[in-house]
Steps between C-alpha positions, in 0.01 A plus 500: 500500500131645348214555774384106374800382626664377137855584449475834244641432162813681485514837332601524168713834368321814405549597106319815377442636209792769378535847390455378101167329598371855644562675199322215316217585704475865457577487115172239469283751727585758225458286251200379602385885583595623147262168370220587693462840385500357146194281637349794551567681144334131365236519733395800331567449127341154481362340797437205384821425358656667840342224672530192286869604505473512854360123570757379335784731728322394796452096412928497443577681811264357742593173415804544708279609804296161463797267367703648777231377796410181330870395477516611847210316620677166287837548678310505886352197391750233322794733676861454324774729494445657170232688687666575828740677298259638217252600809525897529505549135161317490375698819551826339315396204212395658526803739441733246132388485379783671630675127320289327196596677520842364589353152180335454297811661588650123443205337141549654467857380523333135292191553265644171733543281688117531178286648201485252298337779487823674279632209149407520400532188766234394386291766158507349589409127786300563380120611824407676553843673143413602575156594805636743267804655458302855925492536568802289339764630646833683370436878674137506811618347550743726369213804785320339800660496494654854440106599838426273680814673383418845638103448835601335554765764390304802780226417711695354531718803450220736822299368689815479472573864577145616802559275606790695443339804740223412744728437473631844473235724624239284229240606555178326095428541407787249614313211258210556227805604581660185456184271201441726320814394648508135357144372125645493575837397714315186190297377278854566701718338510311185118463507478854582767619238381267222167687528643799537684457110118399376417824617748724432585395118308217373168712594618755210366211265168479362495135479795292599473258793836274625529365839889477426494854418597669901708240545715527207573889579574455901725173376669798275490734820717272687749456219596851472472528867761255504656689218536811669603385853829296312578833344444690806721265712780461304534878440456622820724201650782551243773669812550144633189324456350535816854338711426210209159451561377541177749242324440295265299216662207767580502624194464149312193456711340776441572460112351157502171664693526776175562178272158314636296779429622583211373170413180509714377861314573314136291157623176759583570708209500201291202372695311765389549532162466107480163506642370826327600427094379136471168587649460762260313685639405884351473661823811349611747426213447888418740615822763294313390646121519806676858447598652386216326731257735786293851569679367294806576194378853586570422541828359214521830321460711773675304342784542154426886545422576785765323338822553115454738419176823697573463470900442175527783440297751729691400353835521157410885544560609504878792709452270767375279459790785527791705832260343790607670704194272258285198457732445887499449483149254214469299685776505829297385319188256356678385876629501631142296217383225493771453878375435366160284257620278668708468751247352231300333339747274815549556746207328306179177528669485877436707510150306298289203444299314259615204482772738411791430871637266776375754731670824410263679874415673345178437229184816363479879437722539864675758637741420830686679710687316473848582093452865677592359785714318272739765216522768773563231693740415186699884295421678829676252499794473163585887449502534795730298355762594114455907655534408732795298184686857279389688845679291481816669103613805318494487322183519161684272350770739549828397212669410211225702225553376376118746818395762306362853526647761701390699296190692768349683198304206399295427881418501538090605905481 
């Protein structure tokens, strides 16, 4: 019995991570050690391109962080077992915010060379950097993202420890408590992080405006947050698959959550582009122009055909979906093409001719080497922490009676 007086959930078995999964862990600190000290030889041969590079490094990997709590947040409020069972892998995600903290404190350090509203003399001859000066401007950015730190961490942390103390005391109450406290926070962290994508990328254009912009990137967040915890669970569950918890009803619902947004990221994508190129306008139709100018163009349908075509095709079958020798695949497509697509998302803007930024380093389609530096710099680190946070718990809530029960007979090896 808890203190309430509500029979405890009973306790579920303890699986940890293994021996492979720590040298995982210490190969991506080294990794990641070895990257950032290439950050640091860009840094000082071209700082601008060091830190355009490193935007782009920093959007892909702290996408996980937010994916990982939004998807969190979701599962506390419509519940199901896909997240019972998906649940630590999205608590170490999100618990590697405090990382991302330090992340953006560099991103800061370059906020002249990737934001050409931090220039005044821009501001002064440019009409829509002018028009923006009352949002864009140094003191409210800064006002801004300690307010989006300070939500994220304050539910983040918040649902974390009422997680733990289910675990302990096995109080049937906390889940209603915890879908309780998650509802709000889901609504205000997608204001919050839809903002927070204005600010962070679309900001590095002159003259673009699109209210589907945010959303379109977080709705790509949670996709290869989804991704990566499939990968993550199948690999580290492959002994016995958690006693047969991870079988292959779990895994067909969390492929049909991949499925849906796979579908929801194309319908704002599509949104977008549908609403920008008939209006016509210059100062909007040139992000696209700029996207599909040169080599970009390709791209451009890399995107199309890498994040929607081929994976909506391979999860339209349900044997896919519950075959975790297939599933892992689809998931590390989808990984490989999110990289491609953020790189597009936010790279254009600085490789190009036109007057999307004053700040662009190149005229036409360019790859440097700090666009490898900082994603192996920031890849390395981030996967260090998010594995040592997995390390740290069992790799199942104990006391979750939404953990499904042991079916070793529907188990797809």
């Amino acid at each position: 019995m808890t203190n309430n007086g509500h029979a405890a959930e009973p306790r579920i078995p303890e699986f940890r991570l293994g021996p492979k999964a720590a040298s995982v862990e210490r190969i991506s600190g080294v990794v990641g050690g070895l990257g950032l000290l290439l950050c640091v030889a860009g840094f000082f041969a071209n700082r601008a391109q060091f830190f355009q590079s490193y935007l782009f490094a920093f959007m892909y990997w702290t996408g996980f962080t937010l994916g990982g709590l939004c998807v969190l947040l979701m599962h506390h409020v419509v519940g199901g077992r896909w997240g019972a069972t998906s649940r630590r892998f999205l608590e170490a995600q999100m618990r590697t915010l405090p990382l991302m903290i330090l992340f953006l404190v560099v991103l800061l350090v370059g906020m002249k060379d990737i934001y050409p509203w931090t220039h005044a003399d821009l501001v002064a001859n440019n009409h829509f950097l002018h028009h923006k000066q009352p949002y864009l401007n140094l003191p409210f950015f800064l006002v801004r993202m300690v307010v989006y730190f300070a939500i994220w961490l304050f539910w983040g942390l918040r649902v974390n420890k009422l997680a733990d103390e289910q675990d302990r005391t096995g109080d049937p109450t906390l889940r209603e408590r915890m879908r309780a406290f998650s509802a709000p926070g889901l609504l205000i962290f997608s204001v919050t992080a839809t903002f927070a994508m204005f600010d962070w990328v679309l900001s590095t254009d002159v003259q673009y405006f699109s209210t589907v912009y945010g959303a379109m990137i977080l709705i790509g967040d949670i996709l290869q947050t989804f991704a990566l915890t499939i990968l993550v669970m199948i690999l580290v569950s492959k002994e016995d698959r958690f006693g047969g918890r991870v079988n292959a009803p779990i895994l067909h619902e969390l492929g049909k959550m991949m499925f849906a947004f796979v579908i929801f990221w194309a319908y704002l994508s599509a949104s977008q582009l549908i609403i920008t190129w008939p209006a016509n306008l210059p100062q909007e139709a040139v992000w696209y122009l700029d996207r599909t100018a040169g080599f970009w163009k390709y791209f451009a349908w890399a995107v199309a055909l890498s994040m929607f075509a081929i994976p909506f095709c391979a999860l339209l079958s349900q044997n896919l979906k519950k075959n975790p020798r297939r599933l892992i695949w689809v998931c590390v497509w989808i990984l490989v093409a999110r990289l491609v697509d953020i790189f597009w998302i936010v790279e254009p803007t600085f490789r190009n001719t036109s007057a999307s930024s004053p700040l662009a380093t190149a005229t036409h389609f360019t790859v440097y080497w700090t666009d490898a530096a900082a994603f192996i710099g920031l890849g390395g680190i981030w996967l260090y922490v998010f594995l040592g946070q997995l390390r740290r718990r069992p790799l199942l809530p104990l006391r979750d009676s939404r953990v499904m029960a042991p079916r070793p007979e529907e188990v797809i090896a």
